[in-house]
py3Dmol code that shows the C-alpha trace and the ligand (Angstrom):
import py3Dmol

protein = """\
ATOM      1  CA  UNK A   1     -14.804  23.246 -30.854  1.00  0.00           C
ATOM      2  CA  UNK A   2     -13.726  22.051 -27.120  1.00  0.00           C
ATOM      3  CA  UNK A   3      -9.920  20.892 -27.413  1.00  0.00           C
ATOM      4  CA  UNK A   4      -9.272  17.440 -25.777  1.00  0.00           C
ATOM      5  CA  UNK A   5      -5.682  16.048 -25.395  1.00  0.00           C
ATOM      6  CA  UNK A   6      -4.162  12.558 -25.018  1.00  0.00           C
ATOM      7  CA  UNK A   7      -1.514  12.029 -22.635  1.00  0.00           C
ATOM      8  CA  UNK A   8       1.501  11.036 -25.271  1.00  0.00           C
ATOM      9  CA  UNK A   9       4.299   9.876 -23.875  1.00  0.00           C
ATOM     10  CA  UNK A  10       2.973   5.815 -24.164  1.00  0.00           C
ATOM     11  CA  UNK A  11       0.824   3.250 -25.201  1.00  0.00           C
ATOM     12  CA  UNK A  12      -2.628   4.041 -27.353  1.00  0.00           C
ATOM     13  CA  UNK A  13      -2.599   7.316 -27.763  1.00  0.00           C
ATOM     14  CA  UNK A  14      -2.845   7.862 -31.119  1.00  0.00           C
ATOM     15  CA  UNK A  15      -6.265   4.974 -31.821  1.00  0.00           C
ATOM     16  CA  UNK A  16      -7.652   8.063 -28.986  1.00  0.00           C
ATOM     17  CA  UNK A  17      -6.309  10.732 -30.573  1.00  0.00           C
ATOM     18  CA  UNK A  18      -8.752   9.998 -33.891  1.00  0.00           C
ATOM     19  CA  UNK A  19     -11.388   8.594 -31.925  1.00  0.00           C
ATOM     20  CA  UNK A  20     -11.708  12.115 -30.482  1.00  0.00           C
ATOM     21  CA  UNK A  21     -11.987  14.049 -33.748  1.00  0.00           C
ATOM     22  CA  UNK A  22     -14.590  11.096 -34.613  1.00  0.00           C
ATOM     23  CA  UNK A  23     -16.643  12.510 -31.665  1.00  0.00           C
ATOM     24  CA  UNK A  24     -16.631  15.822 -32.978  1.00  0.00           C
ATOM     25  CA  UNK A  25     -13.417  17.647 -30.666  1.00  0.00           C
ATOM     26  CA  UNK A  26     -10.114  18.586 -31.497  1.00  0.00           C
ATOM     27  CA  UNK A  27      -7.541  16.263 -30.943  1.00  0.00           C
ATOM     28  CA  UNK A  28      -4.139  17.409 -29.233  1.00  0.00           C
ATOM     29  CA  UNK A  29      -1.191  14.779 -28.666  1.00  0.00           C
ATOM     30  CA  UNK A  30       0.410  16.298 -25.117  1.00  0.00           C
ATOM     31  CA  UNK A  31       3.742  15.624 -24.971  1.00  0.00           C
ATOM     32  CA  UNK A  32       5.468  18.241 -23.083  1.00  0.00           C
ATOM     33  CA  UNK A  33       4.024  19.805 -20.486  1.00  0.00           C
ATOM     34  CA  UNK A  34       2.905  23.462 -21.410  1.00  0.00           C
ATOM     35  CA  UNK A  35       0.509  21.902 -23.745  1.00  0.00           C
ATOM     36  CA  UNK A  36      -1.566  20.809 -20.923  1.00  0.00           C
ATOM     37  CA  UNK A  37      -3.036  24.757 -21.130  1.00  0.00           C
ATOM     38  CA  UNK A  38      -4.166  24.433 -24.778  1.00  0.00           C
ATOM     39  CA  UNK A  39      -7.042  21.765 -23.850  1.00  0.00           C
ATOM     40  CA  UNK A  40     -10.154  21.693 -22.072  1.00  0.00           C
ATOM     41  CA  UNK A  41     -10.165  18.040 -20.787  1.00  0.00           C
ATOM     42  CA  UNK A  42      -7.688  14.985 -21.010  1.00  0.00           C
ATOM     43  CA  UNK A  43      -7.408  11.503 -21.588  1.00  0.00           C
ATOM     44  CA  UNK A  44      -4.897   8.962 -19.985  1.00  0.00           C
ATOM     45  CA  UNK A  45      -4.581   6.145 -22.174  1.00  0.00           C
ATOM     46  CA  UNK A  46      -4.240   2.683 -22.113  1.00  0.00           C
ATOM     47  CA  UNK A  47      -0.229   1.149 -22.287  1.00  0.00           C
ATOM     48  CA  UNK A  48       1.780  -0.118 -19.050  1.00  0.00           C
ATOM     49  CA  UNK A  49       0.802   2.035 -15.906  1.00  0.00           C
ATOM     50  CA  UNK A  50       5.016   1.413 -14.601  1.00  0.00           C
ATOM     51  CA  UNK A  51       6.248   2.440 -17.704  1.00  0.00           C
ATOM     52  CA  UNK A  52       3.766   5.728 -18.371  1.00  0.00           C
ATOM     53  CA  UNK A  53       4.898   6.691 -14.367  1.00  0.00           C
ATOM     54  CA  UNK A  54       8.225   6.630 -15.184  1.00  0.00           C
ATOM     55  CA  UNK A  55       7.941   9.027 -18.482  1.00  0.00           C
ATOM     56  CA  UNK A  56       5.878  10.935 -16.480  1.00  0.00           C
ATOM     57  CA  UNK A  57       8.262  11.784 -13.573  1.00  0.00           C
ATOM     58  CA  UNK A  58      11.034  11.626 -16.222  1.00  0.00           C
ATOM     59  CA  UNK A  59       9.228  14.833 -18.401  1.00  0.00           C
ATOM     60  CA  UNK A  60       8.005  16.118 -14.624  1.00  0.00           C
ATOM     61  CA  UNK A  61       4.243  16.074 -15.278  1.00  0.00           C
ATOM     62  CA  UNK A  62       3.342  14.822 -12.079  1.00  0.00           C
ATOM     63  CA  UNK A  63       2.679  17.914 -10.173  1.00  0.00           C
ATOM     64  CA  UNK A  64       0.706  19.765 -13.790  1.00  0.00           C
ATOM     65  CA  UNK A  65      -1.516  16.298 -14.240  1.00  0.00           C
ATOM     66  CA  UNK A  66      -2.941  17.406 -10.386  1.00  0.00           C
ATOM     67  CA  UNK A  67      -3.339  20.919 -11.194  1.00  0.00           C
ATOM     68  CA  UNK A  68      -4.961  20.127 -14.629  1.00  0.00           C
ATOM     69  CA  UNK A  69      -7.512  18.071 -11.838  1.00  0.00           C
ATOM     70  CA  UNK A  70      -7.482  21.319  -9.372  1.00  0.00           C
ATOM     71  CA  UNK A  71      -8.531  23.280 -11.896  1.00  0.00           C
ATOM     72  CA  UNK A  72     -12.072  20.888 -12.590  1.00  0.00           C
ATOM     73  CA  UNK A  73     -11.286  20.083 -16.192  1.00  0.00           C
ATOM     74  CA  UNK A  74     -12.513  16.574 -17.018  1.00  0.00           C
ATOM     75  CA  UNK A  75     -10.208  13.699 -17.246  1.00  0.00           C
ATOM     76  CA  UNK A  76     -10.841   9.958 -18.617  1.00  0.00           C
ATOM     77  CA  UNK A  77      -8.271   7.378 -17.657  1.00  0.00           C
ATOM     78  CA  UNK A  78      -8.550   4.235 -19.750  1.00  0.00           C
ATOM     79  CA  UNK A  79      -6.925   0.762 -18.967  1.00  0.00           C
ATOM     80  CA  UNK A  80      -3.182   2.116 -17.674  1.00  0.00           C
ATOM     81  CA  UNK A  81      -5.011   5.885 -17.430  1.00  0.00           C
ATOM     82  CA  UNK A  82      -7.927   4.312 -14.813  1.00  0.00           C
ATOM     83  CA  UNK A  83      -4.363   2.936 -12.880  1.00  0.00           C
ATOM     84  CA  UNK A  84      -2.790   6.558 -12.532  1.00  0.00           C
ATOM     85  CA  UNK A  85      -5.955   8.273 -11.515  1.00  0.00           C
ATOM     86  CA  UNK A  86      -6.732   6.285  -8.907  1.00  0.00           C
ATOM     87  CA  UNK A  87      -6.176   7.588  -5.408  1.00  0.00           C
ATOM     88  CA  UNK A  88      -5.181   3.638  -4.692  1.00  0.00           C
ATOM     89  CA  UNK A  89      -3.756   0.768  -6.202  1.00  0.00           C
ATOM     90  CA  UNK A  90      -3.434  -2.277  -4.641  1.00  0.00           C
ATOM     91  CA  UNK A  91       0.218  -3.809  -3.635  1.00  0.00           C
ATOM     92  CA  UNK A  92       1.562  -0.314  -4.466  1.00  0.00           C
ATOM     93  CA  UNK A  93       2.519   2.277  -1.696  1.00  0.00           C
ATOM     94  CA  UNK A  94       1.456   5.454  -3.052  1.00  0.00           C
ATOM     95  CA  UNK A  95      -0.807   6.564  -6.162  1.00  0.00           C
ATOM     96  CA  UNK A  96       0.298   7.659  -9.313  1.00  0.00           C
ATOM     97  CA  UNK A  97      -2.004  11.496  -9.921  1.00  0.00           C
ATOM     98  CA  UNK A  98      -4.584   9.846  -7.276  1.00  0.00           C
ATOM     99  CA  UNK A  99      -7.113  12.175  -7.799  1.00  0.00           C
ATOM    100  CA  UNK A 100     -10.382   9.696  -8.782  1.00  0.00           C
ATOM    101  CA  UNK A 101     -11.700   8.093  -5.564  1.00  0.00           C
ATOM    102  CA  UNK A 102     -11.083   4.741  -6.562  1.00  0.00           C
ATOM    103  CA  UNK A 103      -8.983   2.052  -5.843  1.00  0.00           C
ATOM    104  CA  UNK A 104      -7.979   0.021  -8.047  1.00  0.00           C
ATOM    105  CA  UNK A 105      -6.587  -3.649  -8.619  1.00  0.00           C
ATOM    106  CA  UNK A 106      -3.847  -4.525 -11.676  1.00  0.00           C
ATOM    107  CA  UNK A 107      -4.135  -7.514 -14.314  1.00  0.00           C
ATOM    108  CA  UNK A 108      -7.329  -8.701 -12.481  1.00  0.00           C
ATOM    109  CA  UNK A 109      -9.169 -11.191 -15.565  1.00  0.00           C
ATOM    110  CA  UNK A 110      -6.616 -13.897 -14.370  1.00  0.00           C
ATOM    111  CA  UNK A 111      -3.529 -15.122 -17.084  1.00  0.00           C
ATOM    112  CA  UNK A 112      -5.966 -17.381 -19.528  1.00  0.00           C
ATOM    113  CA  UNK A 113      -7.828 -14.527 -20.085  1.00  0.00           C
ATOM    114  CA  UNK A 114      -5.185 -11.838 -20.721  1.00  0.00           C
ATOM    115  CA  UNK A 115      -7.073 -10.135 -23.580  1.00  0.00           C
ATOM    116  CA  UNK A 116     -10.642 -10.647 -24.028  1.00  0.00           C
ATOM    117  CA  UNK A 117     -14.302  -8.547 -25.319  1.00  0.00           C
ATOM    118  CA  UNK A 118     -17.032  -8.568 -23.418  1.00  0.00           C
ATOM    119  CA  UNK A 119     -20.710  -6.758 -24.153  1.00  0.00           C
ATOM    120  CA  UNK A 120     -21.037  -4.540 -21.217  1.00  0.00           C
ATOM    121  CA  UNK A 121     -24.391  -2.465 -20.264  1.00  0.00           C
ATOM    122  CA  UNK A 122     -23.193   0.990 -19.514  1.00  0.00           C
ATOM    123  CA  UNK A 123     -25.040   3.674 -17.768  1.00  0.00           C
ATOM    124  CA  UNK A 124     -25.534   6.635 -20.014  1.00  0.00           C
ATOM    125  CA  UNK A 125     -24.014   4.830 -22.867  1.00  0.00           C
ATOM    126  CA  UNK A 126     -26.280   1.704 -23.286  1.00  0.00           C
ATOM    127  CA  UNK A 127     -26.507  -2.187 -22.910  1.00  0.00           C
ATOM    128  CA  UNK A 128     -24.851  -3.150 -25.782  1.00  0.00           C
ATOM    129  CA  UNK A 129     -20.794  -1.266 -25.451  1.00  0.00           C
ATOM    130  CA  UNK A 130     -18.228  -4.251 -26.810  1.00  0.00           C
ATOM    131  CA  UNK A 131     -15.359  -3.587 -24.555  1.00  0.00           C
ATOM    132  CA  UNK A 132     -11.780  -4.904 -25.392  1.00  0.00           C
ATOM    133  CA  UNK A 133      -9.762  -5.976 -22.591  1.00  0.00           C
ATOM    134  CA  UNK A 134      -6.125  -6.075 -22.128  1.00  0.00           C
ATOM    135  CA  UNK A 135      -4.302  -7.199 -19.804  1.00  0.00           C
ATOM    136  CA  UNK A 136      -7.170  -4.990 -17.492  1.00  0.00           C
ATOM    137  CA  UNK A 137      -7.338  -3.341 -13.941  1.00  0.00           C
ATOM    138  CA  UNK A 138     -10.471  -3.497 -12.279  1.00  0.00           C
ATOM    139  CA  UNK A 139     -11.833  -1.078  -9.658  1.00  0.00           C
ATOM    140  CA  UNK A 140     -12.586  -2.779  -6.306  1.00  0.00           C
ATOM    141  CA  UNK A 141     -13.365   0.255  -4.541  1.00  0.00           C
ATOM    142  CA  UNK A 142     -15.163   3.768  -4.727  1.00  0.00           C
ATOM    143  CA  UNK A 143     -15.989   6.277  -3.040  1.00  0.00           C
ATOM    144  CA  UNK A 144     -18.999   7.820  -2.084  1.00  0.00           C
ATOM    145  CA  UNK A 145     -19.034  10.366  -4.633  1.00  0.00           C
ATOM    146  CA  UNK A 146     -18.604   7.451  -7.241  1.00  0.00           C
ATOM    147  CA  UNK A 147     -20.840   6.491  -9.944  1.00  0.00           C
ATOM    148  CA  UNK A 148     -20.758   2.554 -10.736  1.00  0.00           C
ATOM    149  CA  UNK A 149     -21.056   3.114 -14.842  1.00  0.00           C
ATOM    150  CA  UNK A 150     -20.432  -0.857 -15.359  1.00  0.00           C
ATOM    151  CA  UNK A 151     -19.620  -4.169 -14.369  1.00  0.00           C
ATOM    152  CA  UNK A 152     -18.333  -7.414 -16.196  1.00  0.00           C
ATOM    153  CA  UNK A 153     -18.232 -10.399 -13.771  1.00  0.00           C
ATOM    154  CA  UNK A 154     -19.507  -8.747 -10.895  1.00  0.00           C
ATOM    155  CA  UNK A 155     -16.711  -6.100 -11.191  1.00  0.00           C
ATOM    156  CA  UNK A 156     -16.952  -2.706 -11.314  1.00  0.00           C
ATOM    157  CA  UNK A 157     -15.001  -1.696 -15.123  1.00  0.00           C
ATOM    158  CA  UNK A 158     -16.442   2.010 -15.529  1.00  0.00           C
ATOM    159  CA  UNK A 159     -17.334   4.688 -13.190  1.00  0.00           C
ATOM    160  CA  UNK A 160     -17.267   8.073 -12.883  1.00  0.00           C
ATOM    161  CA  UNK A 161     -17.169  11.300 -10.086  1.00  0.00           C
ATOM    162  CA  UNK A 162     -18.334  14.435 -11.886  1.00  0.00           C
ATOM    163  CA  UNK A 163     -14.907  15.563 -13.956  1.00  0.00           C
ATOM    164  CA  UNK A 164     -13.328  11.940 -13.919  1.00  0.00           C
ATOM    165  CA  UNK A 165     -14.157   9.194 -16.034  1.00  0.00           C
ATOM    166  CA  UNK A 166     -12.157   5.636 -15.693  1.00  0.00           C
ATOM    167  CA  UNK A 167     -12.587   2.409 -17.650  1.00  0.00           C
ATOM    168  CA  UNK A 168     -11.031  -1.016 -17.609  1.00  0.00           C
ATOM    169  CA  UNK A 169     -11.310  -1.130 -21.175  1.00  0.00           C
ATOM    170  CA  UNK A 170     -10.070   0.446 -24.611  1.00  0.00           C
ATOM    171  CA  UNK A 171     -13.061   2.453 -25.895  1.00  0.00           C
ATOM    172  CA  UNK A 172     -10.719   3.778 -28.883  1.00  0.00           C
ATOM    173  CA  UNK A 173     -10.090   0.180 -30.164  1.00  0.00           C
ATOM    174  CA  UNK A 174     -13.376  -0.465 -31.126  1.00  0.00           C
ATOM    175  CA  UNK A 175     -15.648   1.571 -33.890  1.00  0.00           C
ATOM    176  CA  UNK A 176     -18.057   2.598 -31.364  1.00  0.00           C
ATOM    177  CA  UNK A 177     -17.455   6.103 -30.646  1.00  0.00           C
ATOM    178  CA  UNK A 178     -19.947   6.322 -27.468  1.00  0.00           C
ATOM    179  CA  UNK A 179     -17.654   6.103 -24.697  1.00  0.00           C
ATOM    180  CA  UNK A 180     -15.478   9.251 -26.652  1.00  0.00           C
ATOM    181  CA  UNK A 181     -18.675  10.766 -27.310  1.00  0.00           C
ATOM    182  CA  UNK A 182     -19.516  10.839 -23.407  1.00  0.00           C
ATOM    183  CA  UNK A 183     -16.616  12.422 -22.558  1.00  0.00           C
ATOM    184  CA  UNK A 184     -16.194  14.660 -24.964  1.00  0.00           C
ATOM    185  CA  UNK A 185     -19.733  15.846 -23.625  1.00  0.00           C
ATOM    186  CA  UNK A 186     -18.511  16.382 -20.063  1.00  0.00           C
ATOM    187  CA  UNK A 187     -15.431  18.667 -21.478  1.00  0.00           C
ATOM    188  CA  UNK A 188     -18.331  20.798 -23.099  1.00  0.00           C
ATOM    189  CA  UNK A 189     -20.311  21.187 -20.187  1.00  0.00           C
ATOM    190  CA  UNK A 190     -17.271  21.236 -17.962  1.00  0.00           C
ATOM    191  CA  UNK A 191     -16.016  24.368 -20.515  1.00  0.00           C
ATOM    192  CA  UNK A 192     -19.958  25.835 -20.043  1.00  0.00           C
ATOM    193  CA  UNK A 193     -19.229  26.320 -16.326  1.00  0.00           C
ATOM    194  CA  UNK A 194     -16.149  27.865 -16.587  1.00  0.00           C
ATOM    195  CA  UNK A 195     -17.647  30.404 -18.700  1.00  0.00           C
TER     196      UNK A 195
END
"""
ligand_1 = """\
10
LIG
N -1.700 -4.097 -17.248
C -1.421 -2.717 -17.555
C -0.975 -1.949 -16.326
O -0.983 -2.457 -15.264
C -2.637 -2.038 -18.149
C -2.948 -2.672 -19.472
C -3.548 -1.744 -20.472
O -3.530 -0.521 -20.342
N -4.050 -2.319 -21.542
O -0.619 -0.816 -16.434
"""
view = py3Dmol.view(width=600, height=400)
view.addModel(protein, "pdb")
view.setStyle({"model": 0}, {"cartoon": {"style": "trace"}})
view.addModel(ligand_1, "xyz")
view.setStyle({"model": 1}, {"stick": {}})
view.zoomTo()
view.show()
């Protein structure tokens, strides 16, 4: 069974945590840094992008979040997550891991419409995904080597280059375990290759 951790130092980590032994993985809570060898692929999860930087340089996982990339394994930033794997973010000088070719923008579904659902078609996953908003980025930039995976309102809320995988949305609020699923499919084919 491929081992998957959650980033767990804020925000949802633990509504990921079980959504990943719902797809079928094991489930590891990371919150020091040599547990980032146990698993095979990652999650970033949804809270407040500021305060998950400042844990993050507080415990030092900065510099081990970009190796864990180096090293290929597949990583899925959701909400907060999509924020620190983006290589930009608007109205902030430099990225936070800035590893997906993305940039992204903060709180972008405007102040009336701080939390919201939306049905979203999603390549891969199908036409019918209920994603919950909160508070959302969205991405209004990617690279060449970017997949668009969705839109809501003519913005871009999923896409993914090979190992990473970023959403808008919280995938492990809802019952649906297909966004999970897909990932936890890219951390077995990802382990495959390193085989
Ligand atoms: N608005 C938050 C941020 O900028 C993200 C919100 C979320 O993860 N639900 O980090």
């Amino acid at each position: 069974m491929v081992k998957v951790g959650v980033l767990g130092l804020q925000g949802a980590f633990r509504e990921h945590a079980q959504a990943i032994q719902a797809a079928g993985a094991e489930a590891v809570i990371i919150k020091k840094v040599e547990q980032l060898e146990e698993v095979d692929g990652l999650i970033l999860p949804g809270g407040e992008s500021t305060a998950m930087r400042r844990l993050i340089d507080k415990y030092d996982f900065l510099e081990s979040l970009r190796q864990f990339a180096k090293q290929g394994k597949p990583m899925f930033g959701t909400c907060a997550g999509l924020i620190l794997l983006a290589r930009e973010v608007v109205d902030r000088q430099d990225p936070h891991i800035g590893v997906m070719d993305i940039k992204v923008a903060r709180n972008s579904f405007g102040r009336q419409r701080d939390s919201f659902e939306a049905t979203l078609n999603i390549k891969g996953i199908g036409d019918d995904f209920v994603g919950v908003f909160i508070r959302a980025p969205h991405i209004v930039e990617v690279g060449n080597n970017v997949e668009i995976l969705a839109t809501h309102n003519d913005r871009i809320v999923a896409a993914r280059q090979g190992q990473f995988l970023g959403c808008s949305f919280h995938p492990e609020l809802t019952e649906d375990p297909r966004m999970t699923t897909y990932f936890v499919e890219m951390v077995k084919e990802a382990t495959k290759k390193a085989v």
